[in-house]
MOPAC internal coordinates of N, CA, C and O (Angstrom, degrees):
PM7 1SCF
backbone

  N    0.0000 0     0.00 0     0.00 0    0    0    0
  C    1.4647 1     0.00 0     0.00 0    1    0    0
  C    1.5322 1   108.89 1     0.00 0    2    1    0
  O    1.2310 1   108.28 1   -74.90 1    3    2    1
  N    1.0628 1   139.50 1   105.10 1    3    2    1
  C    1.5006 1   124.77 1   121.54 1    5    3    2
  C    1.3614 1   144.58 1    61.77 1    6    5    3
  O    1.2310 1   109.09 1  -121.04 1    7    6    5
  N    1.1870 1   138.04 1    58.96 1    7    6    5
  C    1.5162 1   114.07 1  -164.48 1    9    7    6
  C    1.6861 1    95.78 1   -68.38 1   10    9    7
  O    1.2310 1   127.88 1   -16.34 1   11   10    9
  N    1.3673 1   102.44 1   163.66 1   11   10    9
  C    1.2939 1   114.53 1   154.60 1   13   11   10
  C    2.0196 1   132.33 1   -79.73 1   14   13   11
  O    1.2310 1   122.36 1   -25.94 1   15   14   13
  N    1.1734 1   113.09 1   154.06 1   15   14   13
  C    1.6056 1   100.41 1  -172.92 1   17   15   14
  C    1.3191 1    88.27 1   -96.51 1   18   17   15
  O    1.2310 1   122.58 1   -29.72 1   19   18   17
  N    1.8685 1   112.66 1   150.28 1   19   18   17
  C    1.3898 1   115.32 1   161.10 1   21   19   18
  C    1.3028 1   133.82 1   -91.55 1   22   21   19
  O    1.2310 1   112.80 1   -41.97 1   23   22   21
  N    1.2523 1   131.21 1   138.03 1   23   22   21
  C    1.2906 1   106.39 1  -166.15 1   25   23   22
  C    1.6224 1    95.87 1   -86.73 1   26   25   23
  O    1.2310 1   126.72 1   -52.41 1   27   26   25
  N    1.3945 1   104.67 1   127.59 1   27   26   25
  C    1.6335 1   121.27 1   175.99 1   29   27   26
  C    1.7112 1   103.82 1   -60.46 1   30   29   27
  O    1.2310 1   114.37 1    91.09 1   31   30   29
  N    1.0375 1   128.27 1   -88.91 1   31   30   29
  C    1.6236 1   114.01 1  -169.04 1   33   31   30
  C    1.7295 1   107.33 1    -8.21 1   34   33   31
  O    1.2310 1   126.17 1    92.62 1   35   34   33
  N    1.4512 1   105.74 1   -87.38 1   35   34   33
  C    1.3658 1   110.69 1   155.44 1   37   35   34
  C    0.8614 1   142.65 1    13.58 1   38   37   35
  O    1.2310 1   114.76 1   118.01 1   39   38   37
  N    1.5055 1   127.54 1   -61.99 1   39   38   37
  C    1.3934 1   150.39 1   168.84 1   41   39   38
  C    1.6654 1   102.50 1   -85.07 1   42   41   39
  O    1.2310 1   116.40 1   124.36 1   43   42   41
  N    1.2483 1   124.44 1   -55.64 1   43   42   41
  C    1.5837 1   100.41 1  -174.56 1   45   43   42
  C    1.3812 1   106.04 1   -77.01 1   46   45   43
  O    1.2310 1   108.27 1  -179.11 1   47   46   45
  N    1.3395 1   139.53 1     0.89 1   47   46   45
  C    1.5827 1   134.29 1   150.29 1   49   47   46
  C    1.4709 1   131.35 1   -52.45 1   50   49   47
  O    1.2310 1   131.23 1   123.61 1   51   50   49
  N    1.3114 1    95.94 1   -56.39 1   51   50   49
  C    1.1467 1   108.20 1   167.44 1   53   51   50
  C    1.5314 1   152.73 1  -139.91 1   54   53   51
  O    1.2310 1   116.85 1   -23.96 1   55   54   53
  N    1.4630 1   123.59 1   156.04 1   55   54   53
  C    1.7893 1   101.38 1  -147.35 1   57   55   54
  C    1.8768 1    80.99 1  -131.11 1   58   57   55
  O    1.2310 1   126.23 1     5.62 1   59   58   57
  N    1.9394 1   105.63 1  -174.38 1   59   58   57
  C    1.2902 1    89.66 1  -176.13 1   61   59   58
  C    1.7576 1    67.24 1  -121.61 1   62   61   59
  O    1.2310 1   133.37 1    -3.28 1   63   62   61
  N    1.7969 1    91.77 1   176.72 1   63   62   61
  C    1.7244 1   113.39 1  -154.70 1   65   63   62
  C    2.0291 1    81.12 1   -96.24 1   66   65   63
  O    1.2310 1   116.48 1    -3.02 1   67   66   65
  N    1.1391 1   124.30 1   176.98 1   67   66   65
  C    1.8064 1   129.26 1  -166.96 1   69   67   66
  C    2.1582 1    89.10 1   -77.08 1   70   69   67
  O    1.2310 1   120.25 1   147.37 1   71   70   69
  N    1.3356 1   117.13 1   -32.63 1   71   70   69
  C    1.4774 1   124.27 1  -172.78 1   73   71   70
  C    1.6550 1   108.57 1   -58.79 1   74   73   71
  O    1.2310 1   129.82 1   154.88 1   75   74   73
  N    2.1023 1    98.67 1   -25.12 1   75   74   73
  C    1.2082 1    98.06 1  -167.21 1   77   75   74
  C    1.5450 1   120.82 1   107.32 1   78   77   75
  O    1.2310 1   124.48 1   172.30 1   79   78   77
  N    1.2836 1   109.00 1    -7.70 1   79   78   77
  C    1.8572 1   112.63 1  -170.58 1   81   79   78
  C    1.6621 1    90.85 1   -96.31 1   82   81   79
  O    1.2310 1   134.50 1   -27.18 1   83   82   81
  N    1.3510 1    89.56 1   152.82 1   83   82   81
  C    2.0580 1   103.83 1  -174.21 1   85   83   82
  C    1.6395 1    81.82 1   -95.56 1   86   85   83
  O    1.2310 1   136.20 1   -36.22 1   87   86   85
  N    1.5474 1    86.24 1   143.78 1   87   86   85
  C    1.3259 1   107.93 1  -179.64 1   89   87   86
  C    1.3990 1   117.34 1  -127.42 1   90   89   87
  O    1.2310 1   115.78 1   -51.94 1   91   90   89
  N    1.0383 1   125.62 1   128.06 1   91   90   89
  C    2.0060 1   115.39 1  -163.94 1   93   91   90
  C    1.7763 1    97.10 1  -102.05 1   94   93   91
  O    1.2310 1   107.67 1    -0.60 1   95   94   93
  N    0.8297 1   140.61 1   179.40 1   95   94   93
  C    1.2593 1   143.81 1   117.94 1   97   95   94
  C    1.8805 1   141.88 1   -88.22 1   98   97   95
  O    1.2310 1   121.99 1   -25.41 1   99   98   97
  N    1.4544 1   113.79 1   154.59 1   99   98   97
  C    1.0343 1   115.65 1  -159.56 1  101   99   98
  C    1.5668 1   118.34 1   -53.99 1  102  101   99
  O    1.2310 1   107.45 1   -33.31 1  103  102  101
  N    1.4251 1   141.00 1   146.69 1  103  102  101
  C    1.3032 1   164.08 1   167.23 1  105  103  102
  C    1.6611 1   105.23 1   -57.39 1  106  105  103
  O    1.2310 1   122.52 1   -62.00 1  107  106  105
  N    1.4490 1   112.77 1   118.00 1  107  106  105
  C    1.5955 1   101.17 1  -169.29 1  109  107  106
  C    1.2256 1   136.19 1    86.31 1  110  109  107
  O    1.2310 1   114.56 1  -175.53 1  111  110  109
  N    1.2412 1   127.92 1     4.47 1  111  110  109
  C    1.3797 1   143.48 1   147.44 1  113  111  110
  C    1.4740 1   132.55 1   -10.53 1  114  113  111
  O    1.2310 1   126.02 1   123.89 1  115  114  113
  N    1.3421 1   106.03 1   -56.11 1  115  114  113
  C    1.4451 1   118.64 1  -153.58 1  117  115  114
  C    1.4433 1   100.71 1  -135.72 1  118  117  115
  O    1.2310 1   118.13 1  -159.99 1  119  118  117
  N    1.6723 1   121.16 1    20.01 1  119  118  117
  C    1.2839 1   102.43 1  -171.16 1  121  119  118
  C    2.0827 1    87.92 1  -143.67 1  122  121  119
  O    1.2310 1   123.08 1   -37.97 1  123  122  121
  N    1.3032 1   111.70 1   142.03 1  123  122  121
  C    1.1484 1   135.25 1  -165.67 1  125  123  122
  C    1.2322 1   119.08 1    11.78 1  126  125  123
  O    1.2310 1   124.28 1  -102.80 1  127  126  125
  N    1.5255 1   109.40 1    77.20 1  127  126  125
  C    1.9692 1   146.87 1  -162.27 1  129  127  126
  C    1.4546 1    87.49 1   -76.04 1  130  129  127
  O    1.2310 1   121.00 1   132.86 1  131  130  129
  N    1.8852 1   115.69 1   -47.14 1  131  130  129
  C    1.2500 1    92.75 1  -153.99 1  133  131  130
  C    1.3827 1   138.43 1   -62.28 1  134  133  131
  O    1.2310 1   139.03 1   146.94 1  135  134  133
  N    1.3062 1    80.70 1   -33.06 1  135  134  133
  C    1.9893 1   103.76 1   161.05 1  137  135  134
  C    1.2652 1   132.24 1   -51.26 1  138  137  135
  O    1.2310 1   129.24 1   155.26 1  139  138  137
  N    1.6261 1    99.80 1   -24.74 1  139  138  137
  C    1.5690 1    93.85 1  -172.62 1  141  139  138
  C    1.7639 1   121.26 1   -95.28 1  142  141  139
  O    1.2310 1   108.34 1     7.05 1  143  142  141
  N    1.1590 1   139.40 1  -172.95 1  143  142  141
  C    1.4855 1   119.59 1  -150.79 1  145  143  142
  C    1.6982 1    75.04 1  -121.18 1  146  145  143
  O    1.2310 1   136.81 1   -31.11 1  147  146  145
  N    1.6252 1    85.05 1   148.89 1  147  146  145
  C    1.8298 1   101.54 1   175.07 1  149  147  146
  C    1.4177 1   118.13 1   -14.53 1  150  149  147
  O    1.2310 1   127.20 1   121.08 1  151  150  149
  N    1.9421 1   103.76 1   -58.92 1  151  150  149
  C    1.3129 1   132.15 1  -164.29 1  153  151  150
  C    1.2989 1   104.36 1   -32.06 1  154  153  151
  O    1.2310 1   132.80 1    98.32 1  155  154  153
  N    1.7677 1    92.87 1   -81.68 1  155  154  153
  C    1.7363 1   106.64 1  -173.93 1  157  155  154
  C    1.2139 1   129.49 1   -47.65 1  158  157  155
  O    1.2310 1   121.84 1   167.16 1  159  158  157
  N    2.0334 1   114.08 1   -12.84 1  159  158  157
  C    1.2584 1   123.94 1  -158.81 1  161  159  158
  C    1.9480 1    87.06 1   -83.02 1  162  161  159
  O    1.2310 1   119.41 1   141.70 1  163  162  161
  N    0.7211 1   118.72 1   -38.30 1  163  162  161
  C    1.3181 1   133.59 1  -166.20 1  165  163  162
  C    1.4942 1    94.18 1   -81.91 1  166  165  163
  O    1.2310 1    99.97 1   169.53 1  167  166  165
  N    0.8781 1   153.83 1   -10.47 1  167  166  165
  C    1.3359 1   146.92 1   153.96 1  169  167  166
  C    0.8949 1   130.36 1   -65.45 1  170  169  167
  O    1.2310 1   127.91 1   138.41 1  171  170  169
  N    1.5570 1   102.37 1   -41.59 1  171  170  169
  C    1.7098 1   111.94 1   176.29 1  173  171  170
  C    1.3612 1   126.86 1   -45.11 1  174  173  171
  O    1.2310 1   129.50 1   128.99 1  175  174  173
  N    1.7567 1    99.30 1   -51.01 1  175  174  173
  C    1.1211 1   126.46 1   177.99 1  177  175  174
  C    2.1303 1   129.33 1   -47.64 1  178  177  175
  O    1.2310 1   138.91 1   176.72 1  179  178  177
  N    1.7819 1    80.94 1    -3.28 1  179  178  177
  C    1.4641 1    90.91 1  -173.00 1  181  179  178
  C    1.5412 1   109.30 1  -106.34 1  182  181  179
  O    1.2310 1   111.59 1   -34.38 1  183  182  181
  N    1.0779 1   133.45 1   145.62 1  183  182  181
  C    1.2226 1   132.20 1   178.93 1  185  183  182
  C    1.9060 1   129.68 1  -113.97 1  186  185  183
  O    1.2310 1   129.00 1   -25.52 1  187  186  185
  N    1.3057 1   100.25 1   154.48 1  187  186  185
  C    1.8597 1    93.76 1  -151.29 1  189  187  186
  C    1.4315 1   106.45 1  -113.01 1  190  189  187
  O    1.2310 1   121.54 1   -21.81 1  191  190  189
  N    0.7798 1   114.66 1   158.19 1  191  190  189
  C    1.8457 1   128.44 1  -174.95 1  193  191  190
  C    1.4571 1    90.72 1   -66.62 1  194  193  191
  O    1.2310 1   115.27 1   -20.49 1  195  194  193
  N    1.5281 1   126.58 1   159.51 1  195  194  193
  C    1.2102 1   131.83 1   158.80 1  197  195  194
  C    1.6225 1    94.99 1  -116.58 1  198  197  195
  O    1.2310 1   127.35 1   -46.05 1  199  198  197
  N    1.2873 1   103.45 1   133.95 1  199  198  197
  C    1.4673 1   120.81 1   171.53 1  201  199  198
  C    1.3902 1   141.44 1  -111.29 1  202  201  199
  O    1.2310 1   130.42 1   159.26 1  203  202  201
  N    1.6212 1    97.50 1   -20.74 1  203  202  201
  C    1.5111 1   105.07 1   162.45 1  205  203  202
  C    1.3181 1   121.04 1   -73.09 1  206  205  203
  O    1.2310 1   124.14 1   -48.55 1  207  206  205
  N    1.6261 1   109.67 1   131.45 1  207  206  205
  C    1.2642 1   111.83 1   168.23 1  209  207  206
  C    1.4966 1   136.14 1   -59.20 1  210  209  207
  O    1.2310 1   111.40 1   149.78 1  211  210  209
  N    0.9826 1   133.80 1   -30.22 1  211  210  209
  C    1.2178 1   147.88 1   149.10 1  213  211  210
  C    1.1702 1   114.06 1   -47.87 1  214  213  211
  O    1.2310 1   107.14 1   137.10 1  215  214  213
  N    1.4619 1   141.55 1   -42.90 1  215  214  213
  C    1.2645 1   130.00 1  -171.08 1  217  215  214
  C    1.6198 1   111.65 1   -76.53 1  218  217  215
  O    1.2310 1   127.47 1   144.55 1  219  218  217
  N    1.1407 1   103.24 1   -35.45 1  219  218  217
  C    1.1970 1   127.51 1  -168.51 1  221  219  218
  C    1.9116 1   109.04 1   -74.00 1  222  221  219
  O    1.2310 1   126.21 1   145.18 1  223  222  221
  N    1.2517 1   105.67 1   -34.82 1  223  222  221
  C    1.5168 1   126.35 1   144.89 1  225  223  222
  C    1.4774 1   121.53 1   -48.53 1  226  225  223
  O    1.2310 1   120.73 1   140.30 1  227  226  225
  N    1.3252 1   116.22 1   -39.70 1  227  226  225
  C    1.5229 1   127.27 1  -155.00 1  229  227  226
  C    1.7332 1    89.47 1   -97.54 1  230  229  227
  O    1.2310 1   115.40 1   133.40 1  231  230  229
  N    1.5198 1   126.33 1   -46.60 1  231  230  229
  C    1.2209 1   131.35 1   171.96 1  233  231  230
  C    1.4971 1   114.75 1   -52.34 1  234  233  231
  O    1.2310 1   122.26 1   129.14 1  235  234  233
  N    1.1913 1   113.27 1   -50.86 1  235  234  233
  C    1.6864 1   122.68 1   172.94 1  237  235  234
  C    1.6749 1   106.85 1   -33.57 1  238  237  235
  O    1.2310 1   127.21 1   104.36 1  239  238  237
  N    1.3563 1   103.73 1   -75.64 1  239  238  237
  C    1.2796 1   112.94 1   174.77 1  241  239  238
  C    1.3268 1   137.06 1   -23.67 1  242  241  239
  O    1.2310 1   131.11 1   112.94 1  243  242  241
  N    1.6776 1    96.17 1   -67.06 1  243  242  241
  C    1.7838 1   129.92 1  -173.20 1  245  243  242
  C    1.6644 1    91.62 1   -63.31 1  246  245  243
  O    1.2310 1   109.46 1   148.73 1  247  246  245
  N    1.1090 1   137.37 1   -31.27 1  247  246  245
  C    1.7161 1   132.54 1  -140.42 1  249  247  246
  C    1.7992 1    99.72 1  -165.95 1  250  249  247
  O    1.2310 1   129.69 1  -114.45 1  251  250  249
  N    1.2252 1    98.92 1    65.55 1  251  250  249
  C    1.4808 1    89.58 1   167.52 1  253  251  250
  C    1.6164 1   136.75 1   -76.45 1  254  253  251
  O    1.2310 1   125.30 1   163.28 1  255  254  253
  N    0.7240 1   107.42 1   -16.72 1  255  254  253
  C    1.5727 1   135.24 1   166.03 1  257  255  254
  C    1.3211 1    99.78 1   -66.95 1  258  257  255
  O    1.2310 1   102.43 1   122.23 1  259  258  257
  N    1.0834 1   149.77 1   -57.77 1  259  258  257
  C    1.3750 1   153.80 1  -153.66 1  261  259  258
  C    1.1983 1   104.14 1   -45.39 1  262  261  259
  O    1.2310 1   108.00 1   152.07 1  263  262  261
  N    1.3368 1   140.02 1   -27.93 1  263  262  261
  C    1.4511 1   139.81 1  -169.98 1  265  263  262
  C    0.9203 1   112.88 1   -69.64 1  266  265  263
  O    1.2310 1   113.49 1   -34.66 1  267  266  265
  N    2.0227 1   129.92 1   145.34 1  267  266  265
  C    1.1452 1    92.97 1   166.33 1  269  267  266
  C    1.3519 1   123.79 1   -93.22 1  270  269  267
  O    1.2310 1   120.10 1   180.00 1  271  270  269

């Protein structure tokens, strides 16, 4: 059989947390920082549960390997 290819974007987006929950990171990161205030810069840096089922479906797919 086959391996499957991963889709890379995909995989460097997103990782799963040691509990096992996929975790994405924040939208806007790396694009016009200078503007934004310390605060939010430090927000970015944090990363969020994904909760939709479907996406989390759609990740399975794109990145099977991704598990640990």
């Amino acid at each position: 059989m086959p391996k499957i290819k991963t889709h890379k974007a995909t995989a460097k987006r997103l990782r799963y947390s040691g509990k096992g929950k996929l975790m994405r990171t924040k939208v806007g990161k790396s694009h016009f920082r200078r503007r934004k205030p310390k605060r939010v810069k430090v927000l970015f840096s944090r990363m969020l549960e994904v909760e939709s089922v479907g996406y989390k479906r759609k990740v399975k797919r794109l990145a099977p390997y991704l598990d640990k």
